[in-house]
C-alpha positions in Angstrom: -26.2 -22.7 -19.3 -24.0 -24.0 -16.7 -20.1 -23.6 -18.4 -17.6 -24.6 -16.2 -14.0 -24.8 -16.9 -12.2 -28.0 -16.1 -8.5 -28.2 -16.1 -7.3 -31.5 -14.6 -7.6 -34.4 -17.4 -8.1 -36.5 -14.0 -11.4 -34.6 -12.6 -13.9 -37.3 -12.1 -16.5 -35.6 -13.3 -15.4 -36.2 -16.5 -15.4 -40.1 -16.0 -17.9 -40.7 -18.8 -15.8 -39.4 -21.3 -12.8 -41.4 -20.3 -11.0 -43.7 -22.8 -13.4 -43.4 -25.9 -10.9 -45.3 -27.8 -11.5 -48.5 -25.5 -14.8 -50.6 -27.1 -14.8 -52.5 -24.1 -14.9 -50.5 -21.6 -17.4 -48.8 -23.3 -19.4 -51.5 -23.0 -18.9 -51.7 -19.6 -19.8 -47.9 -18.9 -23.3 -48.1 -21.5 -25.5 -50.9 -20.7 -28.9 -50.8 -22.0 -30.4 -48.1 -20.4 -27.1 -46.2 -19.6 -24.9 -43.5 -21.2 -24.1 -43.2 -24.9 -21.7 -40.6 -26.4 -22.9 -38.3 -29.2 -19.8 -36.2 -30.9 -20.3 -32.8 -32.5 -23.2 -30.4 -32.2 -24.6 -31.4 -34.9 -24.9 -34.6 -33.8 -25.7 -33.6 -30.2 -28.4 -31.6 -31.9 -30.1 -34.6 -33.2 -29.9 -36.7 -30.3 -31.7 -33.5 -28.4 -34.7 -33.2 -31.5 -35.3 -36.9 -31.2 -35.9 -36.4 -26.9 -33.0 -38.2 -25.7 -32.0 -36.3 -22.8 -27.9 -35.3 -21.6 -26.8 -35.7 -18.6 -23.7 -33.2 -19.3 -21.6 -31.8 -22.2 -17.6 -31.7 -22.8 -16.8 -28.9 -25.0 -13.6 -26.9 -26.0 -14.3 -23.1 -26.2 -14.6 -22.7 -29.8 -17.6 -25.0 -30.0 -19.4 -23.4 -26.9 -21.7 -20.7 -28.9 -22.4 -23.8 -30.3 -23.1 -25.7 -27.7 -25.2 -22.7 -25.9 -27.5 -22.9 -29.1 -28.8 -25.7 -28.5 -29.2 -26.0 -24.5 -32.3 -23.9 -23.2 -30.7 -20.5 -21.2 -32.7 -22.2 -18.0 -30.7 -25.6 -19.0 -29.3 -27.1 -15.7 -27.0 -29.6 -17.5 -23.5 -29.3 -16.7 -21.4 -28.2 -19.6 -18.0 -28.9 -19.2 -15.4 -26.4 -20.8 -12.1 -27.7 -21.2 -8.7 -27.3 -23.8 -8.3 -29.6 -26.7 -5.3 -31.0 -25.0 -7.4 -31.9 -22.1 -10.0 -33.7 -24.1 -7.7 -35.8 -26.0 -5.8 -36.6 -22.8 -9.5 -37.7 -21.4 -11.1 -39.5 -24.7 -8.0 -41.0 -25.9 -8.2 -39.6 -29.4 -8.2 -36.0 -30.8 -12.0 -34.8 -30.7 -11.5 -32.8 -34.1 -15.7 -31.7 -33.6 -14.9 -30.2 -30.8 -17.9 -31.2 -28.5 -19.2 -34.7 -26.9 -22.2 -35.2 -25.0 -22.8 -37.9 -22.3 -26.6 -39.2 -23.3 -29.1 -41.2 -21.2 -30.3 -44.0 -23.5 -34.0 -44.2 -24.2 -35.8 -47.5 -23.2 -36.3 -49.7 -26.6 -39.9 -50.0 -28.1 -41.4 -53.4 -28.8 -40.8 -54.8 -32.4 -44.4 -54.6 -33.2 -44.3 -50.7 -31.7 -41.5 -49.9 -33.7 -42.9 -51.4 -37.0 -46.2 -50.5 -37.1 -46.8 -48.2 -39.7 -43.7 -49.4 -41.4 -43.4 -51.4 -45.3 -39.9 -51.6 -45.2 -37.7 -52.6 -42.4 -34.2 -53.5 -42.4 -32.8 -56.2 -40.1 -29.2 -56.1 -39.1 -28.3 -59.4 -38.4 -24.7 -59.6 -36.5 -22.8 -56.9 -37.8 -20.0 -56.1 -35.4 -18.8 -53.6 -37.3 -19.8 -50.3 -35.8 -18.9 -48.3 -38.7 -21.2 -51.0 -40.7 -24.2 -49.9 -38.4 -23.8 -46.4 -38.7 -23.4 -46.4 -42.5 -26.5 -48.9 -42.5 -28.4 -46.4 -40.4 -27.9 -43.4 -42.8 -28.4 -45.5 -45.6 -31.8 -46.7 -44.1 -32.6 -42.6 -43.0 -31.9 -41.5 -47.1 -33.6 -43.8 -49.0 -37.0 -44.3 -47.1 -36.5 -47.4 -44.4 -39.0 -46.8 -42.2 -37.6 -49.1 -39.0 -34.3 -50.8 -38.3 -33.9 -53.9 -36.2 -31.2 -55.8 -34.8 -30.2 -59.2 -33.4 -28.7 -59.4 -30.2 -25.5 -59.8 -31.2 -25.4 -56.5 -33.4 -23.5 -53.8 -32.6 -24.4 -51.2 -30.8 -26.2 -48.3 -33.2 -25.4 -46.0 -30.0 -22.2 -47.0 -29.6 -19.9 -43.1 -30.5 -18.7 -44.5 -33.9 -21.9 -45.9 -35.3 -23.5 -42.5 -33.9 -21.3 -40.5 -35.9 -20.7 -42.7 -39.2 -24.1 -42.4 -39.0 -24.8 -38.3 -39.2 -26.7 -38.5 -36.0 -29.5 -40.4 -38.3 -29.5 -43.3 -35.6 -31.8 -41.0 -33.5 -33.9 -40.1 -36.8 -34.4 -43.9 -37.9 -37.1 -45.7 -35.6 -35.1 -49.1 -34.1 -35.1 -51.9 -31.3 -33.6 -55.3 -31.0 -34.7 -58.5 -31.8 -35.1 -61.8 -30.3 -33.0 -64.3 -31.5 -34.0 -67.0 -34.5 -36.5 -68.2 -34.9 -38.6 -66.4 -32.8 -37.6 -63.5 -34.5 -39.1 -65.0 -37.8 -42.3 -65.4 -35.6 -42.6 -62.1 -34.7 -42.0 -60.6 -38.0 -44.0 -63.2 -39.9 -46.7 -62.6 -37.6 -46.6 -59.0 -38.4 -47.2 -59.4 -41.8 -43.3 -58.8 -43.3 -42.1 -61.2 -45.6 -38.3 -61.9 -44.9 -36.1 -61.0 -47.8 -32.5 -62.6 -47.0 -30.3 -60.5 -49.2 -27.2 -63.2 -49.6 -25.5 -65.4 -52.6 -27.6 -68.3 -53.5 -28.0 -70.8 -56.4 -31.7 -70.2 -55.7 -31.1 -66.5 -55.1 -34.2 -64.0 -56.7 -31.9 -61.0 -58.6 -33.2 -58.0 -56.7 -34.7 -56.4 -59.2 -37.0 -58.9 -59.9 -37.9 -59.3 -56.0 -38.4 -55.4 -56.2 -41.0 -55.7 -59.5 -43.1 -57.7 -57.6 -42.5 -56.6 -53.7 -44.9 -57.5 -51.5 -46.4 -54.8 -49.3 -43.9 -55.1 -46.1 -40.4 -56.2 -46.7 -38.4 -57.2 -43.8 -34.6 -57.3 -45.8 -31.8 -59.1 -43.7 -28.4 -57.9 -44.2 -25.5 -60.2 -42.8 -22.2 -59.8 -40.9 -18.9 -58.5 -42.9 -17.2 -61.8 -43.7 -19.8 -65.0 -43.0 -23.0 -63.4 -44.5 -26.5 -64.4 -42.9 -26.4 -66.4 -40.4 -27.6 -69.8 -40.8 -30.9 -69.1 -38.7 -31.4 -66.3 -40.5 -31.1 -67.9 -43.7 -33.6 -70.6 -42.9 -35.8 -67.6 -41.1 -36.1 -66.2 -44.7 -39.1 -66.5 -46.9 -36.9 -65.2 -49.8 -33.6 -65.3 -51.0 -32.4 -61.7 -53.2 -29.3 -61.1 -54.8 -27.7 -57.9 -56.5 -26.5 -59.0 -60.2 -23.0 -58.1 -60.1 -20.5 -57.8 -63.0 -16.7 -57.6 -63.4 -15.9 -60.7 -61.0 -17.4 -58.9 -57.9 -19.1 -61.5 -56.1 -20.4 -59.3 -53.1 -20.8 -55.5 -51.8 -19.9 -54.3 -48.5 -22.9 -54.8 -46.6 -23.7 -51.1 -45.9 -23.4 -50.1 -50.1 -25.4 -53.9 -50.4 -28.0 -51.6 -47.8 -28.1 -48.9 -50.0 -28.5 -50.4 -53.6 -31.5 -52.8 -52.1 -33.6 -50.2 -50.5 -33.3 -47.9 -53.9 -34.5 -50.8 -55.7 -37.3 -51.3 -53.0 -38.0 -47.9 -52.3 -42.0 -46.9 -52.3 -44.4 -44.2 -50.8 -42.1 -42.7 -47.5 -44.5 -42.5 -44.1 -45.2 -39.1 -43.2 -43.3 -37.6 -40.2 
């Protein structure tokens, strides 16, 4: 393992992990087929098991056995060693885990790749939230999703939050992006998924009748934090499901809304 101690919040070799906090320059710093940041080994960890490869590691010495578990003894990836006071200086925020990892991003399967042995997929459809995401993601990881997609205006499931929020399940989950409507209806149609829009509708199935009778691939849309669906997305939708609510609750957050639907749809998991 290649340690070396850095010192100077300034060294440019640790320009990837420079103002975390900032969503838009992260943005700017991982395009599609750039960097991403994983925090904490444990994370790190995951992001290694699924095959994403690091191109170095910022660590503070307490987390380095850690750190040197998980990077081969031949390993030839920088790993930079550094105080916490020199991290938060760096990131911008106090990296409590103790480690960070600058990732290169895999290439993105095809939809009909990534879905192909799948019966339920979940579609993210413009959540900006990257909290949302993440939560979505480990949601989809627990209770047997076998795919996640997301429209081109969803935020990024590699982006540090959603990676963490998400317990590192983002690598575990299978996911790509979709077009946008309708050709994402096409796609997904022409796969063999039938659309389930989970949103408030006078026309609205109640889930648990929708679940009774599921049909064998379920494609369920979940919608952005305040507007719901989108209006493509709506139309896109061969069905309309609702979650019965009580007590003058007219709507769950859309990651619990994630979590309650894909109980009620859950069937046989696909083997590893």
């Amino acid at each position: 393992m290649r340690a070396i101690e850095i010192a100077d919040p300034a060294d440019p070799r640790l320009a990837d992990y420079r103002d975390l906090t900032d969503v838009a320059l992260r943005r700017m710093l991982e395009p599609e087929g750039g960097l991403y940041i994983a925090e904490s080994a444990k994370v790190i960890g995951r992001a290694l098991a699924a095959g994403h490869r690091p191109r170095s590691v910022l660590v503070q010495p307490k987390w380095l056995p850690d750190v040197a578990d998980l990077l081969p003894a031949e390993s030839d990836v920088p790993v930079y060693v550094v105080t916490a006071e020199v991290t938060e200086s760096v990131t911008g925020y106090a990296v409590h885990r103790g480690a960070l990892a600058a990732m290169h991003r895999p290439a993105l399967g095809t939809v009909a790749d990534v879905v192909a042995e799948a019966r339920t997929v979940v579609v993210l459809d413009d959540i900006v939230d990257h909290t949302n995401v993440g939560a979505a993601f480990r949601s989809a990881a627990a209770l047997g999703a076998d795919a996640v997609l997301i429209s081109p205006r969803c935020a990024d499931p590699l982006y540090r939050r959603s990676v963490r929020v998400s317990m590192g399940t983002v690598f575990q989950v299978p996911w790509t992006r979709l077009p946008v409507w309708p050709e994402a209806r096409a796609i997904l149609s022409g796969l063999g998924f039938h659309l389930a829009a989970l949103a408030l509708s006078d026309d609205a199935v109640p889930l648990d009748e929708f679940a009774a009778q599921r049909p064998d691939r379920v494609a369920l849309l979940l919608g952005s934090e305040g507007d719901g669906l989108s209006r493509r997305a709506l139309q896109a939708a061969d069905t309309v499901v609702t979650i019965p609510m009580a007590g003058g609750v007219d709507s769950l957050n859309v990651a619990a809304a994630s979590a309650v639907a894909l109980w009620a749809l859950r069937g046989p998991r696909r083997q590893a």
